[in-house]
VEXKOL-690851 format. One record per residue (C-alpha): x, y, z; residue in three letters; residue number from 0. Coordinates in nm, 3 decimals, padded with zeros to 5 digits, always signed. Example, Ala and Ser with C-alpha at 12.3 -4.5 7.8 and 13.67 -1.06 7.14 Angstrom:
<rec><x>+01.230</x><y>-00.450</y><z>+00.780</z><type>ALA</type><seq>0</seq></rec>
<rec><x>+01.367</x><y>-00.106</y><z>+00.714</z><type>SER</type><seq>1</seq></rec>
//
This chain:
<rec><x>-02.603</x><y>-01.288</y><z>-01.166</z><type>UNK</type><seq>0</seq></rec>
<rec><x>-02.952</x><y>-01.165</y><z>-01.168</z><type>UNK</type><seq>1</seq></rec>
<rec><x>-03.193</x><y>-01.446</y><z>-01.047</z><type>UNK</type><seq>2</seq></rec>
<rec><x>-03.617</x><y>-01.426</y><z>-01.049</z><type>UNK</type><seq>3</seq></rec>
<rec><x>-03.866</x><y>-01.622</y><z>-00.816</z><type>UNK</type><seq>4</seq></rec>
<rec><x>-04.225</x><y>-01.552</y><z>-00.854</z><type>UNK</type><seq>5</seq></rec>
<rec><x>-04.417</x><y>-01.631</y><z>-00.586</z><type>UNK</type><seq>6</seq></rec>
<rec><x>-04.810</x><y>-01.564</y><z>-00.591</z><type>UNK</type><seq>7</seq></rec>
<rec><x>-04.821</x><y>-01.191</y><z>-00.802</z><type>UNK</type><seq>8</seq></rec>
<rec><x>-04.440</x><y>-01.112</y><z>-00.652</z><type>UNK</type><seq>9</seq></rec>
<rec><x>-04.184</x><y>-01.116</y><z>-00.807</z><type>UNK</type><seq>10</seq></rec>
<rec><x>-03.821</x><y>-01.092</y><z>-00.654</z><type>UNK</type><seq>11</seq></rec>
<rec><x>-03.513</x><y>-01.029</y><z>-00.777</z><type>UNK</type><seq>12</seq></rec>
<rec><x>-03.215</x><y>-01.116</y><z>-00.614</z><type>UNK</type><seq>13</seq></rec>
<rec><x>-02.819</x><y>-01.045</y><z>-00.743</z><type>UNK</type><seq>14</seq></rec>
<rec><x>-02.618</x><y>-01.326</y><z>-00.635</z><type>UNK</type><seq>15</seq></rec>
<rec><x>-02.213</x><y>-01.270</y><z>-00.617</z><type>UNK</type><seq>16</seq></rec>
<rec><x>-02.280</x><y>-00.841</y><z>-00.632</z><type>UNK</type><seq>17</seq></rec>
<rec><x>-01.941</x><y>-00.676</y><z>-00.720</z><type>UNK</type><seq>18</seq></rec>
<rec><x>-01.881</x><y>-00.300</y><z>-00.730</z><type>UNK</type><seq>19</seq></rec>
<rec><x>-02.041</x><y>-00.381</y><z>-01.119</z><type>UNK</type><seq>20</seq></rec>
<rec><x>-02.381</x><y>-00.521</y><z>-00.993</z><type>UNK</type><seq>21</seq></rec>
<rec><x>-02.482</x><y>-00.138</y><z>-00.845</z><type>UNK</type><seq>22</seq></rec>
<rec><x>-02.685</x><y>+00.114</y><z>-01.024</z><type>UNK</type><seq>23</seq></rec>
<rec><x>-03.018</x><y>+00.191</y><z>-01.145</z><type>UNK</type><seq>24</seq></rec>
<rec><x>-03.293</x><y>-00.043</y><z>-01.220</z><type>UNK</type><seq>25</seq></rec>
<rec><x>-03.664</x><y>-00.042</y><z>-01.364</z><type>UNK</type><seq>26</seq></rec>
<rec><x>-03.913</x><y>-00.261</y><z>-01.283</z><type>UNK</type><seq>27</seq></rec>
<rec><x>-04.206</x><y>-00.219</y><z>-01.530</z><type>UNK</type><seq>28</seq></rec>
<rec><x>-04.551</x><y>-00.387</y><z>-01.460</z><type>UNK</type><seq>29</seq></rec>
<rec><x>-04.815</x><y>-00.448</y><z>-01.635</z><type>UNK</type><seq>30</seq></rec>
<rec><x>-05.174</x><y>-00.658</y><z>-01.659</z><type>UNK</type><seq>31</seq></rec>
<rec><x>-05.507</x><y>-00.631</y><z>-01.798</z><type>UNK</type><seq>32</seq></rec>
<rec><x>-05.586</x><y>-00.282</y><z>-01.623</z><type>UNK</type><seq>33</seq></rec>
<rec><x>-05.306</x><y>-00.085</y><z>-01.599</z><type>UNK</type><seq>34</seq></rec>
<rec><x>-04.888</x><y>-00.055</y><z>-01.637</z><type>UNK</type><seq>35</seq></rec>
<rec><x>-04.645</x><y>+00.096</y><z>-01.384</z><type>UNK</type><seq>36</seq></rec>
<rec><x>-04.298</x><y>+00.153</y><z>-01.384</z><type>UNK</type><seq>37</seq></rec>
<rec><x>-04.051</x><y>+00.186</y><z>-01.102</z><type>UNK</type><seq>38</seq></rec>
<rec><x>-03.680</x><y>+00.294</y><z>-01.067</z><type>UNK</type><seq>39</seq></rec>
<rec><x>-03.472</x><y>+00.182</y><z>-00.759</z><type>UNK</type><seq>40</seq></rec>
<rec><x>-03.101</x><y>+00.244</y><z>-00.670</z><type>UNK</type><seq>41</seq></rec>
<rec><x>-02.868</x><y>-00.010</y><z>-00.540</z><type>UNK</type><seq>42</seq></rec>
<rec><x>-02.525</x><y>+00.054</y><z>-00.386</z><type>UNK</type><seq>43</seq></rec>
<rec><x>-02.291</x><y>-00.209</y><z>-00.355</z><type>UNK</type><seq>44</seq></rec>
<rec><x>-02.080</x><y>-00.210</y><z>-00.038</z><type>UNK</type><seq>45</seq></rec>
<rec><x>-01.737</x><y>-00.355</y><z>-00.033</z><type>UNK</type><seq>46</seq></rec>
<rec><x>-01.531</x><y>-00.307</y><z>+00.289</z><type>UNK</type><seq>47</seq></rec>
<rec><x>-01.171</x><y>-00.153</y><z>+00.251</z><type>UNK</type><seq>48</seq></rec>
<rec><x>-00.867</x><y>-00.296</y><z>+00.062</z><type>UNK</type><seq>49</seq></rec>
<rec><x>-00.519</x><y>-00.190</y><z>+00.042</z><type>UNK</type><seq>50</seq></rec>
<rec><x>-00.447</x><y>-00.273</y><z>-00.321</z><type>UNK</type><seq>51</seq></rec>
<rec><x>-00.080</x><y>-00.108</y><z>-00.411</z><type>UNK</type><seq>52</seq></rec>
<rec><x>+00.178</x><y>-00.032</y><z>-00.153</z><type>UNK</type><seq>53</seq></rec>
<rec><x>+00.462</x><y>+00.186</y><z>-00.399</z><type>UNK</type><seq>54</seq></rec>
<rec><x>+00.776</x><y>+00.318</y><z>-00.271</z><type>UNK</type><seq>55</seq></rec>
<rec><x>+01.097</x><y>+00.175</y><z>-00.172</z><type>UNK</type><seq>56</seq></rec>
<rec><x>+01.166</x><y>+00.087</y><z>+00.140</z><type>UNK</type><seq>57</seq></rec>
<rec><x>+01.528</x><y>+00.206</y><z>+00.108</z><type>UNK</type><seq>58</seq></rec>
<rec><x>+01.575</x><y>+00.583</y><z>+00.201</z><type>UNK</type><seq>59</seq></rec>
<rec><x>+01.868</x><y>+00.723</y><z>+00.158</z><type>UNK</type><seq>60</seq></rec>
<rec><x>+02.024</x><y>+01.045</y><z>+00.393</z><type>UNK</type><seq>61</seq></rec>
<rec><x>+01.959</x><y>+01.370</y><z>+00.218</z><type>UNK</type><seq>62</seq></rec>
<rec><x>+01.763</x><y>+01.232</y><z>-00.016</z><type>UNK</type><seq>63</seq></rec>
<rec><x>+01.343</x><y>+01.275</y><z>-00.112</z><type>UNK</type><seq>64</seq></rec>
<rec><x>+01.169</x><y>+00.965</y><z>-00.072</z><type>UNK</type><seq>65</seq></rec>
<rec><x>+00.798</x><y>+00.863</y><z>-00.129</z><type>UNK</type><seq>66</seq></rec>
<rec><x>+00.558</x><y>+00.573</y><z>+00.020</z><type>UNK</type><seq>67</seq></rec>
<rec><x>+00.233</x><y>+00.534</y><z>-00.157</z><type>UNK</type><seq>68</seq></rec>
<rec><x>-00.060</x><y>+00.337</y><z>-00.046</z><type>UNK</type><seq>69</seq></rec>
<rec><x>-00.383</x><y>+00.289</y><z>-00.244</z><type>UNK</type><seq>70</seq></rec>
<rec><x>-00.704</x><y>+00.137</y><z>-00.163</z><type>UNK</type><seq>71</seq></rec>
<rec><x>-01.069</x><y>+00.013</y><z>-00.265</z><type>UNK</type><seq>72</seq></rec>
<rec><x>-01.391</x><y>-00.023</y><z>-00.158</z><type>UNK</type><seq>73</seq></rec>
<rec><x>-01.746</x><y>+00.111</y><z>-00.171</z><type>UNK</type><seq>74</seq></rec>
<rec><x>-01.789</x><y>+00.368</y><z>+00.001</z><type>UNK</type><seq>75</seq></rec>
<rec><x>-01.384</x><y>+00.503</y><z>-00.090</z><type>UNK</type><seq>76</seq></rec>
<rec><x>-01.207</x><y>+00.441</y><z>+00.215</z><type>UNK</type><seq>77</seq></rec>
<rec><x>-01.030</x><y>+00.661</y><z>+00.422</z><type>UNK</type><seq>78</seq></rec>
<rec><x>-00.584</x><y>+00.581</y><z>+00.398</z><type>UNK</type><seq>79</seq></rec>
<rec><x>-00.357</x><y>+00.705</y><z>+00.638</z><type>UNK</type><seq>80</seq></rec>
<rec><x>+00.014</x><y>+00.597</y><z>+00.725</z><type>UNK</type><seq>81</seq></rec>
<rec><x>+00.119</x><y>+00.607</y><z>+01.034</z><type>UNK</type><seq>82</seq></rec>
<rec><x>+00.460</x><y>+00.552</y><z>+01.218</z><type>UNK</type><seq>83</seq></rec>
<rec><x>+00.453</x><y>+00.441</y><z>+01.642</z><type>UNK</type><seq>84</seq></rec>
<rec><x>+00.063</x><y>+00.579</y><z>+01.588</z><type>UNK</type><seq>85</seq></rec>
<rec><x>+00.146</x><y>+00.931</y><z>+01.450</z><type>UNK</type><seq>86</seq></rec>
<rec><x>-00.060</x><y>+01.026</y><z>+01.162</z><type>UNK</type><seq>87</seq></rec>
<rec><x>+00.146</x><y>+01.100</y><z>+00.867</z><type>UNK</type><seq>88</seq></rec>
<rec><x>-00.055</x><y>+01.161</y><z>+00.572</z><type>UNK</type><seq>89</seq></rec>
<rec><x>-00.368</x><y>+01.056</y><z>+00.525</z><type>UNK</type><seq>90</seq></rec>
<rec><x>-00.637</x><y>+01.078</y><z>+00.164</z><type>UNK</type><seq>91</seq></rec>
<rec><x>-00.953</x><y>+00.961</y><z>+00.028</z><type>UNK</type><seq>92</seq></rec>
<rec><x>-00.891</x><y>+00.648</y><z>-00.126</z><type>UNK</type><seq>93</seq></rec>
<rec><x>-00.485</x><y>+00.684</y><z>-00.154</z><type>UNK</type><seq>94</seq></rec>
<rec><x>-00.226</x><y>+00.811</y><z>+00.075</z><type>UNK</type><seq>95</seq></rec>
<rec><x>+00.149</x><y>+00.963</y><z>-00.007</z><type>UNK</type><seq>96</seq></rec>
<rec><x>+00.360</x><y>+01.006</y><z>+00.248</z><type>UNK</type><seq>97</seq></rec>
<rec><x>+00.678</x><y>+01.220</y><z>+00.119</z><type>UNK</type><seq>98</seq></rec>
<rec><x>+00.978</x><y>+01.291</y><z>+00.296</z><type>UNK</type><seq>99</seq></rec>
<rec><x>+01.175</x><y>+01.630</y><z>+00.152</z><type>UNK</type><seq>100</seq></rec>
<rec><x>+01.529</x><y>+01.506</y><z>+00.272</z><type>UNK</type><seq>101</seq></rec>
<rec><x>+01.534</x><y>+01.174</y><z>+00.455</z><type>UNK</type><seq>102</seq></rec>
<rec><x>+01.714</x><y>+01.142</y><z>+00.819</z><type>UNK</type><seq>103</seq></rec>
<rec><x>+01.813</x><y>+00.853</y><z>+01.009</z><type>UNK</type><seq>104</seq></rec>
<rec><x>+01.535</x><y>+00.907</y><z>+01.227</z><type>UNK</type><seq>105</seq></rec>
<rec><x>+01.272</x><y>+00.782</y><z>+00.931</z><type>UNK</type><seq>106</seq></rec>
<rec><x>+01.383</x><y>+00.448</y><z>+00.954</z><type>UNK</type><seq>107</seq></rec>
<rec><x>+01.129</x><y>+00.224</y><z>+01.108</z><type>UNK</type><seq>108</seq></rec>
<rec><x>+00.831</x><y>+00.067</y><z>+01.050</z><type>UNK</type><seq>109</seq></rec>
<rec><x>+00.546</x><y>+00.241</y><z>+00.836</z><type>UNK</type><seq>110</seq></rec>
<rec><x>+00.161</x><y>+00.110</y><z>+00.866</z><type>UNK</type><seq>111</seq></rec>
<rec><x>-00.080</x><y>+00.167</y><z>+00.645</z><type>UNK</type><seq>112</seq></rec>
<rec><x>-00.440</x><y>+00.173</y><z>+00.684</z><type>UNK</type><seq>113</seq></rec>
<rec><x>-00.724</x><y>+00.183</y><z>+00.501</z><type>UNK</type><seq>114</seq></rec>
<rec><x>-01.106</x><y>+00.227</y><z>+00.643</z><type>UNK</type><seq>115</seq></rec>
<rec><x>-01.474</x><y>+00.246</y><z>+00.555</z><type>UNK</type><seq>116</seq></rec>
<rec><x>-01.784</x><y>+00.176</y><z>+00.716</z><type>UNK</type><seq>117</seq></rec>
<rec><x>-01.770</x><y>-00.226</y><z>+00.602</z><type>UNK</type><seq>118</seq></rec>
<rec><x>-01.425</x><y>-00.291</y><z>+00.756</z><type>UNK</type><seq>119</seq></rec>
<rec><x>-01.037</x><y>-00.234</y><z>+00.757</z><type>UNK</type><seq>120</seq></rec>
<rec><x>-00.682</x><y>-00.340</y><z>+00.614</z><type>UNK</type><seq>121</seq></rec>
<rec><x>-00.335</x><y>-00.231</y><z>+00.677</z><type>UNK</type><seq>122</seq></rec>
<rec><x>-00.014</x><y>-00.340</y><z>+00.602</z><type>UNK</type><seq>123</seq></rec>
<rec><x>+00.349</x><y>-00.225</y><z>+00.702</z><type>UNK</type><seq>124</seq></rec>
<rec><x>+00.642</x><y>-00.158</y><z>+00.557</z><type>UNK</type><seq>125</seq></rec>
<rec><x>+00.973</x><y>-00.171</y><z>+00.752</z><type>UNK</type><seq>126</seq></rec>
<rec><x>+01.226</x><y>+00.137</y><z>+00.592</z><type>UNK</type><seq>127</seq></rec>
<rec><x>+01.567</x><y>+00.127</y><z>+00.661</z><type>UNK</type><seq>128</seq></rec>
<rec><x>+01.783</x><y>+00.426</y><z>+00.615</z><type>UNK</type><seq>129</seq></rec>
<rec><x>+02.135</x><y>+00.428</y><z>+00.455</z><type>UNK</type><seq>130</seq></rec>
<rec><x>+02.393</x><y>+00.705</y><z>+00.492</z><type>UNK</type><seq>131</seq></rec>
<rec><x>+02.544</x><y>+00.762</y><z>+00.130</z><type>UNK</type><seq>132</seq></rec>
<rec><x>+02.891</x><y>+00.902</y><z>+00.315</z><type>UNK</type><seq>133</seq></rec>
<rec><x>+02.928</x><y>+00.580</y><z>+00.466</z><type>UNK</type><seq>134</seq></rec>
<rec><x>+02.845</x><y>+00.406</y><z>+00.167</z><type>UNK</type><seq>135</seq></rec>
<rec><x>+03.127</x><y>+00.594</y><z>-00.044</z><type>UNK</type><seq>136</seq></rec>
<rec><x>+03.348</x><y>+00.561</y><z>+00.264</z><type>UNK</type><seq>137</seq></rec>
<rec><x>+03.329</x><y>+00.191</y><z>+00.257</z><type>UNK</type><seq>138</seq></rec>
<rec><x>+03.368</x><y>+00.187</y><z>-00.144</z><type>UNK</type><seq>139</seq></rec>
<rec><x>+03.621</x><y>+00.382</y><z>-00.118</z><type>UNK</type><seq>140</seq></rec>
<rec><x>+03.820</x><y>+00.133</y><z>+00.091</z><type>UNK</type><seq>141</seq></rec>
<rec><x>+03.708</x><y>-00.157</y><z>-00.082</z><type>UNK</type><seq>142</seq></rec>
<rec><x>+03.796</x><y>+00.007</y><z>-00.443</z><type>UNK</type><seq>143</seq></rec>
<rec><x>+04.176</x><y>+00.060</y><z>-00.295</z><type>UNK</type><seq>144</seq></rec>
<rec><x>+04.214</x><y>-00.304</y><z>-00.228</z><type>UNK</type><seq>145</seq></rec>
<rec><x>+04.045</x><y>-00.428</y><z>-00.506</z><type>UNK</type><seq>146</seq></rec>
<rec><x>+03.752</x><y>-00.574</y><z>-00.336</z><type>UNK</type><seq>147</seq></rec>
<rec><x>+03.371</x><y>-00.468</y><z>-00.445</z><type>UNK</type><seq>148</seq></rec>
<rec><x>+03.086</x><y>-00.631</y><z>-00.273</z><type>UNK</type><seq>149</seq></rec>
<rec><x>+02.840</x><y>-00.708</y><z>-00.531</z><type>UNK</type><seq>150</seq></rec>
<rec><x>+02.574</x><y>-00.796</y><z>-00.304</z><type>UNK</type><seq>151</seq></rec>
<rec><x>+02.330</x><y>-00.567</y><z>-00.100</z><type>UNK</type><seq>152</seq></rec>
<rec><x>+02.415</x><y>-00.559</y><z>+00.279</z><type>UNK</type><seq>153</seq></rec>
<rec><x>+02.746</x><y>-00.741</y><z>+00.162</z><type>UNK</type><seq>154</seq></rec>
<rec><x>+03.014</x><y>-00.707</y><z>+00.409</z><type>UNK</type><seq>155</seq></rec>
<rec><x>+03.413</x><y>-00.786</y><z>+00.358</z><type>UNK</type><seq>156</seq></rec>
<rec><x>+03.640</x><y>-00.915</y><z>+00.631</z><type>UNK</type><seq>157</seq></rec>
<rec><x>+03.966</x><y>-00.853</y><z>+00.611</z><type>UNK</type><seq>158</seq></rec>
<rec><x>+04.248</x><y>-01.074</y><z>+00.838</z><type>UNK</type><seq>159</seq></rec>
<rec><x>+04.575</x><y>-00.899</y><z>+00.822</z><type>UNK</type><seq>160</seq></rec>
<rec><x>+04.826</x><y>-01.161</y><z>+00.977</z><type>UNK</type><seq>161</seq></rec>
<rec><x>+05.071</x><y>-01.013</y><z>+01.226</z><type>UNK</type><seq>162</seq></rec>
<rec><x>+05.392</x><y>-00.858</y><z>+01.105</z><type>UNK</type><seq>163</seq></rec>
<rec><x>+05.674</x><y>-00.980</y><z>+01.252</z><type>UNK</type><seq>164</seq></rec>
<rec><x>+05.957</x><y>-00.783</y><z>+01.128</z><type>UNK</type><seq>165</seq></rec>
<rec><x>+05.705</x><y>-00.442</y><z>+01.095</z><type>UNK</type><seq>166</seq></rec>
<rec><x>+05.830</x><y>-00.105</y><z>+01.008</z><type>UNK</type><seq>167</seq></rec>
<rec><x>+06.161</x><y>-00.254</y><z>+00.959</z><type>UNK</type><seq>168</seq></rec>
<rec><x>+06.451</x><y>-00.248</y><z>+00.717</z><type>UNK</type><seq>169</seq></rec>
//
């Protein structure tokens, strides 16, 4: 919102609520009885750094590729970087991927990312946990041969097997 106040032959103008939208060029033109002018001025629009989209799942599986994407805004573009116990990872210019060729149990943990520009900061962190797809089939495997499929993630299935008194016998 563009507002005026004149104020003894000055004029100012002042944008209330700027956005990203409010920046660019703009003329002043003046004019009286004598003579006319015109004058172009440039105004930027700072906005400090946002994290916007975190992408990715934060299941990896052993073996397998797996991606974390972080994007961000602000004016200027910030600088995004993920990080794991303070080791830079990857790191772009206004969006960061961090790809993993074939996942290990060691790339479980927790991810950070961070975003940065000269009007501020944001991060936020994703916690990855790793699954082993020979364990998985291993378990399935034994659950399929009794009839019993958990149907919920992280399920587990308890089986009691009551003592045998007459085992192994006739």
């Amino acid at each position: 919102m563009l507002e005026s106040t004149d104020d003894s032959n000055c004029v100012t103008h002042t944008i209330s609520k700027a956005t990203s939208g409010s920046g660019g060029t703009y003329r002043c033109r003046a004019s009286n009885a004598y003579n006319a002018g015109e004058n172009l001025t440039f105004v930027a629009i700072s906005e400090k750094a946002e994290i916007t989209q975190i992408a990715g799942d934060d299941d990896f599986m052993v073996g397998r590729p797996a991606e974390l994407v972080c994007a961000a805004g602000g004016q200027p573009t910030p600088t995004v970087e993920w990080t794991k116990k303070g080791e830079v990872l990857a790191t772009g210019q206004g969006k960061a991927t961090l790809t993993v060729d074939s996942v290990s149990r060691e790339e479980g943990g927790k991810y950070v990312c961070k975003a940065l520009n000269s009007y501020g900061e944001d991060s936020k962190s994703v916690d990855v946990e790793v699954e082993d797809m020979n364990e998985v089939i291993l378990q399935r495997r034994s659950f399929w041969s009794t009839g019993c499929v958990p149907t919920e993630k992280n399920s587990r299935v308890f089986w009691v097997i009551p003592s045998c008194y007459k085992c192994g016998g006739d």
